[in-house]
ROMI-366224 format. One record per residue (C-alpha): x, y, z; residue in three letters; residue number from 1. Coordinates in steps of 0.02 Angstrom, whole numbers, m for minus. Layout:
<nodes>
NODE      x      y      z residuo num
NODE      X      Y      Z     ALA NUM
...
</nodes>
This chain:
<nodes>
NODE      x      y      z residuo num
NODE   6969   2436   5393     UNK   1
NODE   6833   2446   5274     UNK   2
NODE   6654   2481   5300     UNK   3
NODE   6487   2507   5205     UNK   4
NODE   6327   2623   5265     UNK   5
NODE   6179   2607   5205     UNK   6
NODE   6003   2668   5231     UNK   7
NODE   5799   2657   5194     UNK   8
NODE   5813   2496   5091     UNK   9
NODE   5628   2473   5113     UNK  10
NODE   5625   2297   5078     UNK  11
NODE   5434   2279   5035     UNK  12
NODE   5399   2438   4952     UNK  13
NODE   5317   2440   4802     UNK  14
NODE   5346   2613   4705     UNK  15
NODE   5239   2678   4607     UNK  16
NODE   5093   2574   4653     UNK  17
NODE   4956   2540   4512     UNK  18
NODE   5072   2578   4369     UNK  19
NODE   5148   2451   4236     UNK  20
NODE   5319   2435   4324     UNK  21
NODE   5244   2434   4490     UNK  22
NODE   5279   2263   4526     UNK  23
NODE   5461   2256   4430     UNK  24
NODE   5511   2382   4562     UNK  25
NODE   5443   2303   4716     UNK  26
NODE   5589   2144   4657     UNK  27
NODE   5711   2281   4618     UNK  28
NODE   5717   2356   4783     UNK  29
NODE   5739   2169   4848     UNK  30
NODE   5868   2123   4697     UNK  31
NODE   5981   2278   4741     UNK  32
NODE   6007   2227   4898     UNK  33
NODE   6042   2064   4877     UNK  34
NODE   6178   2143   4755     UNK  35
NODE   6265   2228   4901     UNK  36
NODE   6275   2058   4987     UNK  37
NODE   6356   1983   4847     UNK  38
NODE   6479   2135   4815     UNK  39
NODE   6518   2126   4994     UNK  40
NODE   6558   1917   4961     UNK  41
NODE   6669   1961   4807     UNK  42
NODE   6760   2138   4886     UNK  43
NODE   6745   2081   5093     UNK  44
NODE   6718   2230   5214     UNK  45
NODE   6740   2225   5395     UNK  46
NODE   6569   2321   5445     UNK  47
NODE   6412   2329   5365     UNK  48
NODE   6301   2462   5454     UNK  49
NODE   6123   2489   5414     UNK  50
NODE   6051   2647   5481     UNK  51
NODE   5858   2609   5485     UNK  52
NODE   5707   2553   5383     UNK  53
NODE   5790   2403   5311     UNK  54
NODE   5599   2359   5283     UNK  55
NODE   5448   2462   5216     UNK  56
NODE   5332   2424   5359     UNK  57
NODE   5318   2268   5492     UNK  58
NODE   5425   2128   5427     UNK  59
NODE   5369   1938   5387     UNK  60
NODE   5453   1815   5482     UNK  61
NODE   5514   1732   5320     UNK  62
NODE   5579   1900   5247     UNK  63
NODE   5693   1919   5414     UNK  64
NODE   5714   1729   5380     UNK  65
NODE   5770   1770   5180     UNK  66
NODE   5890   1919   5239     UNK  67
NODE   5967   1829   5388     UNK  68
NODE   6016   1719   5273     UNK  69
NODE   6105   1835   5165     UNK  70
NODE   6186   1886   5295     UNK  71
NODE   6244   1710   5349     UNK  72
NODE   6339   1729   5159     UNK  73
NODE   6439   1854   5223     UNK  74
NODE   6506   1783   5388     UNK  75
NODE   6663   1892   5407     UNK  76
NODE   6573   2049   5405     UNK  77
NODE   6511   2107   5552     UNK  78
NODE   6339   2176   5529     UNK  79
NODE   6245   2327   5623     UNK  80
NODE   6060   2355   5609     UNK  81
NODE   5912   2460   5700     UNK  82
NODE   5733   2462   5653     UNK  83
NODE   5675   2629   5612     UNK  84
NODE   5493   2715   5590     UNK  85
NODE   5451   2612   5455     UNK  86
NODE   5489   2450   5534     UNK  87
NODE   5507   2515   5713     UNK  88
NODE   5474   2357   5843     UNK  89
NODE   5274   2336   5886     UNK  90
NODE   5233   2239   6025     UNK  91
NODE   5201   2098   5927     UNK  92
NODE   5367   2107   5803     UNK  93
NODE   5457   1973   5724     UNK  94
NODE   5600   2072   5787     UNK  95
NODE   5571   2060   5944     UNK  96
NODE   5623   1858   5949     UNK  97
NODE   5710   1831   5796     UNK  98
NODE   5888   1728   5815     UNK  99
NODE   6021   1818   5709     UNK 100
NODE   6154   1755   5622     UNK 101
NODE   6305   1779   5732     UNK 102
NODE   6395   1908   5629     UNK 103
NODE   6245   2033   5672     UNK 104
NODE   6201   2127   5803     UNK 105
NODE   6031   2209   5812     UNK 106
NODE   5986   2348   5939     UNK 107
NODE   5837   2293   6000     UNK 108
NODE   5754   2445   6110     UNK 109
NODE   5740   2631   6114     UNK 110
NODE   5867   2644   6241     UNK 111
NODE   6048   2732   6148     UNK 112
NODE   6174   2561   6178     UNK 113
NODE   6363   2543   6149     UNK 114
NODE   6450   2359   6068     UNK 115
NODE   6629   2346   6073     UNK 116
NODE   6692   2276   5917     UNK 117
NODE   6849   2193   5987     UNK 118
NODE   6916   2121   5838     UNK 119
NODE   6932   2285   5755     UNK 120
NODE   6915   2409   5904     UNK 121
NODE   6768   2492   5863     UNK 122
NODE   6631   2563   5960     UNK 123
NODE   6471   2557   5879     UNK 124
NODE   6323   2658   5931     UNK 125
NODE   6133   2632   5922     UNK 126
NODE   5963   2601   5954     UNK 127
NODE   5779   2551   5857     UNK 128
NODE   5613   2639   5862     UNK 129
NODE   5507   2554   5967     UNK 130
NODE   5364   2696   5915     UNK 131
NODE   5318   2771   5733     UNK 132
NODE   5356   2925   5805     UNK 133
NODE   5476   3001   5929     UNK 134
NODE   5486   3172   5968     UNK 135
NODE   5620   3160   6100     UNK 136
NODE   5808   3217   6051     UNK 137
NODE   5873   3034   6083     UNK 138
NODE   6060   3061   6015     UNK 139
NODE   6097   3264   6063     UNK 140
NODE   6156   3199   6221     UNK 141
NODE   6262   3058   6169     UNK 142
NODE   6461   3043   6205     UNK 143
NODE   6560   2906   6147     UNK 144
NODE   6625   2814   6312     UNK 145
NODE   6805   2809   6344     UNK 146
NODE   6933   2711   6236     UNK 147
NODE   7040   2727   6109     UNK 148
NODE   6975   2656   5923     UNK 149
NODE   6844   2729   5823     UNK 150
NODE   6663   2773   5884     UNK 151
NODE   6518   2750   5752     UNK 152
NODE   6343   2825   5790     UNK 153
NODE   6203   2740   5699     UNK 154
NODE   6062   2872   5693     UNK 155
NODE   5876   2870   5616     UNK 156
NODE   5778   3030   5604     UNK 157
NODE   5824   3213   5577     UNK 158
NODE   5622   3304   5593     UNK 159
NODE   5541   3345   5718     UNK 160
NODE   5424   3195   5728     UNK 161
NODE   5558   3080   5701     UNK 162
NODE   5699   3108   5825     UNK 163
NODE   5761   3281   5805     UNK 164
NODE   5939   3305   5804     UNK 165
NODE   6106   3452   5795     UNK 166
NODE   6221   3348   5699     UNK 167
NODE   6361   3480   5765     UNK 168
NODE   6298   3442   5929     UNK 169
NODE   6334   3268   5926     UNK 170
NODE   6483   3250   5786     UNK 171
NODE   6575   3377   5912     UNK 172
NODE   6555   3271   6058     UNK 173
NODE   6671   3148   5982     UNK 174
NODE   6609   3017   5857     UNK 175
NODE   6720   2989   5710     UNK 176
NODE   6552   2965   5599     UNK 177
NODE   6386   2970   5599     UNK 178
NODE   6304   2856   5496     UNK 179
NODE   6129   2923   5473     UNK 180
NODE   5971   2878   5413     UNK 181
NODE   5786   2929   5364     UNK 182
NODE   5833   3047   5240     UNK 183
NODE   5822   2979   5068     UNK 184
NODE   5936   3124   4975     UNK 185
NODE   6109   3057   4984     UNK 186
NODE   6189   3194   5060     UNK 187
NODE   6366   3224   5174     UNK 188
NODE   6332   3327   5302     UNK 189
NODE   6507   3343   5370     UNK 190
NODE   6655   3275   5250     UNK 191
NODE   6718   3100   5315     UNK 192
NODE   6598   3125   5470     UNK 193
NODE   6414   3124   5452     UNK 194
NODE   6314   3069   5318     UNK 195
NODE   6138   3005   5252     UNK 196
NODE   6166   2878   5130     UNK 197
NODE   5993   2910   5050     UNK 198
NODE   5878   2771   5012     UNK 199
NODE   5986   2621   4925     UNK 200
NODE   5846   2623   4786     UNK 201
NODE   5699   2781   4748     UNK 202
NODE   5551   2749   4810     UNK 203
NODE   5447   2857   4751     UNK 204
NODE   5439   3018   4633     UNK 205
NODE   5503   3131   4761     UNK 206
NODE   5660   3035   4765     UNK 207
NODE   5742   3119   4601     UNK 208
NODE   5929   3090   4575     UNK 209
NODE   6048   2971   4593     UNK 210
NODE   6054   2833   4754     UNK 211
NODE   6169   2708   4839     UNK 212
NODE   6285   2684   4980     UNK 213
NODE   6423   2766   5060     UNK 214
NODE   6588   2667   5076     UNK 215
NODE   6705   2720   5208     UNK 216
NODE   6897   2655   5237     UNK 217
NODE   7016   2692   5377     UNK 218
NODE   7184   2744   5312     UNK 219
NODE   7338   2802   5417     UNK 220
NODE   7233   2829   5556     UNK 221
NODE   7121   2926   5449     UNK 222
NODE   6945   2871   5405     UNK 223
NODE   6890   2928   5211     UNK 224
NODE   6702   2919   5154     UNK 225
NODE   6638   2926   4972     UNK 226
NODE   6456   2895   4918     UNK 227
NODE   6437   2754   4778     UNK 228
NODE   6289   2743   4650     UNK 229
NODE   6205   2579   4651     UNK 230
NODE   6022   2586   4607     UNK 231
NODE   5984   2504   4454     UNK 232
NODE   5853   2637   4411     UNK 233
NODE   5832   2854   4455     UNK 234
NODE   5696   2961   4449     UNK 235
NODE   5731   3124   4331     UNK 236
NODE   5647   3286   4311     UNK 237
NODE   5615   3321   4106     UNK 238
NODE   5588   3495   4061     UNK 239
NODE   5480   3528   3879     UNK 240
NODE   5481   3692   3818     UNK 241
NODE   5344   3776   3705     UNK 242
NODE   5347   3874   3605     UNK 243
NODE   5192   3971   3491     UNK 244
NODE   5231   3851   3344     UNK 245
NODE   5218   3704   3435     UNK 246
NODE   5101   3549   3409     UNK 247
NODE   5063   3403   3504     UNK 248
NODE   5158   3317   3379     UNK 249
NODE   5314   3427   3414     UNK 250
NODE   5297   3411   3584     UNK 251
NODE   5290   3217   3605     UNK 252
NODE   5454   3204   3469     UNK 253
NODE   5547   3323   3601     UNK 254
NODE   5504   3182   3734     UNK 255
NODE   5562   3021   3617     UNK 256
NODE   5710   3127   3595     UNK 257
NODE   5741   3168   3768     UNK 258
NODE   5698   2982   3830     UNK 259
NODE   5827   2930   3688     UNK 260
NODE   5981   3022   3747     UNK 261
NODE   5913   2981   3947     UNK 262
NODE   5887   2798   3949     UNK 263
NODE   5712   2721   3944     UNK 264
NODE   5757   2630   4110     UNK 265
NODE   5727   2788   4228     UNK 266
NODE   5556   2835   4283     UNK 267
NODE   5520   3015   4229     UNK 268
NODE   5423   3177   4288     UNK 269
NODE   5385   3291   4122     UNK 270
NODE   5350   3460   4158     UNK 271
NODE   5286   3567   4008     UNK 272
NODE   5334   3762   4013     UNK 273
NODE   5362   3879   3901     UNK 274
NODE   5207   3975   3787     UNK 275
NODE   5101   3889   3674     UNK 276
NODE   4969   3974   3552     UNK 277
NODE   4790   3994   3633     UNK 278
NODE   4714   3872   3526     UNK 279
NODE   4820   3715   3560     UNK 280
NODE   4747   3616   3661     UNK 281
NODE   4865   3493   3742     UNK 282
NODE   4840   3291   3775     UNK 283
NODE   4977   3289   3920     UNK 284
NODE   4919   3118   3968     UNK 285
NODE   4969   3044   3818     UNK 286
NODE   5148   3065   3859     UNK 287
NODE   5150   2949   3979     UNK 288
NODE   5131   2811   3825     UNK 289
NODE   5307   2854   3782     UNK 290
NODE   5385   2764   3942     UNK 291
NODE   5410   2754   4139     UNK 292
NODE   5332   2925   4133     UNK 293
NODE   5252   2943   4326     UNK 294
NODE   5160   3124   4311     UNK 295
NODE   5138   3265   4192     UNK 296
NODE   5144   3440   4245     UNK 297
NODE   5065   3585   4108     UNK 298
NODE   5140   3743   4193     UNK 299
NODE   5158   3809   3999     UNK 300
NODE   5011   3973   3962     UNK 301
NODE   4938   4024   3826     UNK 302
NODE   5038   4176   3732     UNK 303
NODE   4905   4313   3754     UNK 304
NODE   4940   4482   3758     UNK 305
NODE   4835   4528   3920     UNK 306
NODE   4878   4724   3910     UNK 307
NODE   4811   4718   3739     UNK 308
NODE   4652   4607   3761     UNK 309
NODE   4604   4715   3951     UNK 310
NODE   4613   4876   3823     UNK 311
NODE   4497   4785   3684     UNK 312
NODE   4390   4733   3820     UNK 313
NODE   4385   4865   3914     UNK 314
NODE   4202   4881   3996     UNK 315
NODE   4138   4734   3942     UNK 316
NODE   4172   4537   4069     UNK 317
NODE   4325   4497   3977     UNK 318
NODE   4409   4659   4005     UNK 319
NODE   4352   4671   4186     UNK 320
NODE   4422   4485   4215     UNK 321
NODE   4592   4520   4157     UNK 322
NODE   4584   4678   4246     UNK 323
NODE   4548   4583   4417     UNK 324
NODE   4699   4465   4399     UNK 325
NODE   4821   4611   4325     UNK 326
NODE   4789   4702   4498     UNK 327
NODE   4867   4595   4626     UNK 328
NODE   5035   4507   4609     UNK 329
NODE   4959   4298   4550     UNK 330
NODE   5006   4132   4629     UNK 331
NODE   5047   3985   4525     UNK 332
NODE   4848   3931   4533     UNK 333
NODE   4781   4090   4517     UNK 334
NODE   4884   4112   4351     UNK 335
NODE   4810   3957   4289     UNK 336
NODE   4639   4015   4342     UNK 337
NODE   4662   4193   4245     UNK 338
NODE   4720   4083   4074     UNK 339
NODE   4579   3948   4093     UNK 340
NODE   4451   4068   4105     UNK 341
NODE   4494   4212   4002     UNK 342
NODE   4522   4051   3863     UNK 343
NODE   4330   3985   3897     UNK 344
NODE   4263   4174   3883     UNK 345
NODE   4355   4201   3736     UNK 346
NODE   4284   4055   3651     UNK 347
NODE   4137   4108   3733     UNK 348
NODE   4112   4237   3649     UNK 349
NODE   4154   4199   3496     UNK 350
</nodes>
C-alpha cells in the first residue's frame, strides 16, 4: 500500500503580490499540483490524503469544478480531504453542496469522523474547519476505534488559535500516522508517524527552503515515510559580506555570482553584513534588478572606531552621543540608530 500526504496547496494564492513574477506564481502553485495528479496517473497510489488548505481562501465553484476533475483522472486512488482555516466551510460554501467524484471523500463538519476504507483496511480520520479559528483541542482526545488495519489521522492546526494539539498525546493513543497540516516547514515530527508535509509550493518569503510531499508505503507490516521535493521554485536566504574595500560595484558582482552558482529560478532574500567604510553609501534597492530578489536587508555598519572617536570627542555632542549608546548593552535598532546618527553628525560637522 502506497500513499501520498500533502498539505497547504493554496490553490489561489498569489505570492509575492505586486512584483514581476507575481502572477507566474499564482499558475505555479496551480501547475504543481496538477503535476502530482499526473505523477499519481503515471506511478498509481492507493491514498491520496490532503491535510487542509487545499485553497488560499473561499473556493469558486468552477475551481472545485477544475480539481474534481483532476481527481476524476485518478479514479483508483482513493482521495481524503478537509477544509482548513484558509478555506474552512462558511455558511455559504461551495463546499457545503458540491458532488465529488466518487473516489473522494470530504469531511464535511467540525465534528472528528472515522471512514473505513474496506478495500485496503484502513481507517481514516478527520474533520474541516467550519470557523477561521478554533481554539478548542479537537484531536487530543481522539482514539482510533477498534479493528485491526491501519488508522490515519488527518489533522490541521498546531497554535493556539488554530486547534492546539500534543502530538505525543495523540500518536500514543494509537494512530499509525498523523498526517498533519498548517505548518508550511516540512518537518517529521515522529519518524514514520507524524508529519507536516509543509506547503506543496512557498508562498511567501517566510517559507525559505525546500517543499513537497511526503510519500509513505506499507512494507511487511511496516509503514515507511520519506518527504519528496516537488516545488518547481524555493525561497533562499543570500548572505553578502563587506568588507572596508568594498564598492557598490563589488557588492552587486558578489550577487551575479551568487545568483550564478544558485539558479536564477529561486526567489531570494539578500542580507548585507559585514563592515563597510563610513563613506559608502549603499543603493541596496538596486539589487533587486539582478533577479527574483523579494527584500534587501543592510544589517552591515560602518567600520568606526567608537572608543577612539568618544575620546576625540570627548565634551563636545559627538562624544556625548557615542557615550550614550556605549553605556547600555544596544538592540539591533538601536545599533542602527547609534551608526546613522553619529554618520549625519560627523558629516555635520565637517
Amino acid at each position: 500500500m502506497r500513499f501520498i500526504h500533502l498539505a497547504d496547496v493554496h490553490l489561489g494564492a498569489v505570492p509575492d503580490r505586486g512584483c514581476p513574477w507575481s502572477s507566474r506564481r499564482e499558475e505555479e502553485i496551480w501547475e504543481t499540483f496538477r503535476r502530482v495528479i499526473a505523477g499519481i496517473r503515471e506511478n498509481p497510489v492507493d491514498l491520496l490524503f490532503i491535510a487542509g488548505d487545499l485553497f488560499h481562501r473561499q473556493p469558486l465553484l468552477r475551481e472545485l469544478k477544475e480539481v474534481n476533475y483532476l481527481f476524476s483522472t485518478i479514479p483508483e486512488t482513493r482521495i481524503y480531504l478537509m477544509a482548513g482555516n484558509h478555506d474552512y466551510i462558511k455558511a455559504d460554501s461551495f463546499y457545503r453542496d458540491f458532488q465529488w467524484e466518487k473516489n473522494v471523500t470530504f469531511f464535511k463538519n467540525e465534528q472528528l469522523t472515522c471512514v473505513k476504507d474496506e478495500k485496503l483496511d484502513v481507517y481514516v480520520y478527520g474533520l474541516s474547519y467550519e470557523h477561521q479559528e478554533i481554539e478548542a483541542s479537537l484531536y487530543d482526545g481522539a482514539q482510533p476505534q477498534e479493528g485491526d488495519g491501519l488508522h490515519i489521522l488527518l489533522a490541521h492546526g498546531g497554535d493556539a488559535k488554530h486547534i492546539p494539539m500534543s502530538i505525543k498525546t495523540i500518536s500514543a493513543s494509537g494512530f499509525d500516522y498523523l498526517a498533519l497540516g498548517h505548518i508550511h516547514k516540512p518537518q517529521i515530527l515522529l519518524r514514520d508517524k507524524a508529519a507536516y508535509a509543509g506547503a506543496l509550493e512557498p508562498i511567501d518569503r517566510n517559507d525559505l527552503g525546500e517543499h513537497g510531499y511526503i510519500e509513505g508505503h506499507l512494507e511487511n507490516g511496516r509503514l515507511r515515510t520519506n518527504f519528496v521535493p516537488f516545488a518547481s521554485r524555493s525561497y533562499e536566504q543570500i548572505i553578502l559580506m563587506l568588507r572596508e574595500n568594498s564598492t557598490q560595484a563589488s557588492l552587486e558582482d558578489m550577487l551575479k555570482a551568487d545568483l550564478a552558482n544558485r539558479g536564477r529560478m529561486n526567489m531570494y532574500r539578500i542580507i548585507i553584513k559585514g563592515v563597510r567604510a563610513p563613506e559608502l553609501m549603499l543603493l541596496p534597492e538596486k539589487l533587486k534588478t539582478y533577479g527574483y530578489v523579494t527584500e534587501v536587508l543592510d544589517e552591515s555598519r560602518p567600520a568606526y572606531d567608537l572608543e577612539e572617536l568618544e575620546k576625540k570627542y570627548s565634551g563636545t555632542l559627538i562624544g556625548d552621543y557615542i557615550s550614550c549608546f556605549l553605556e547600555k548593552d544596544r538592540s539591533a535598532m538601536e545599533e542602527k540608530a547609534l551608526y546613522y546618527g553619529l554618520q549625519a553628525l560627523l558629516e555635520t560637522s565637517r
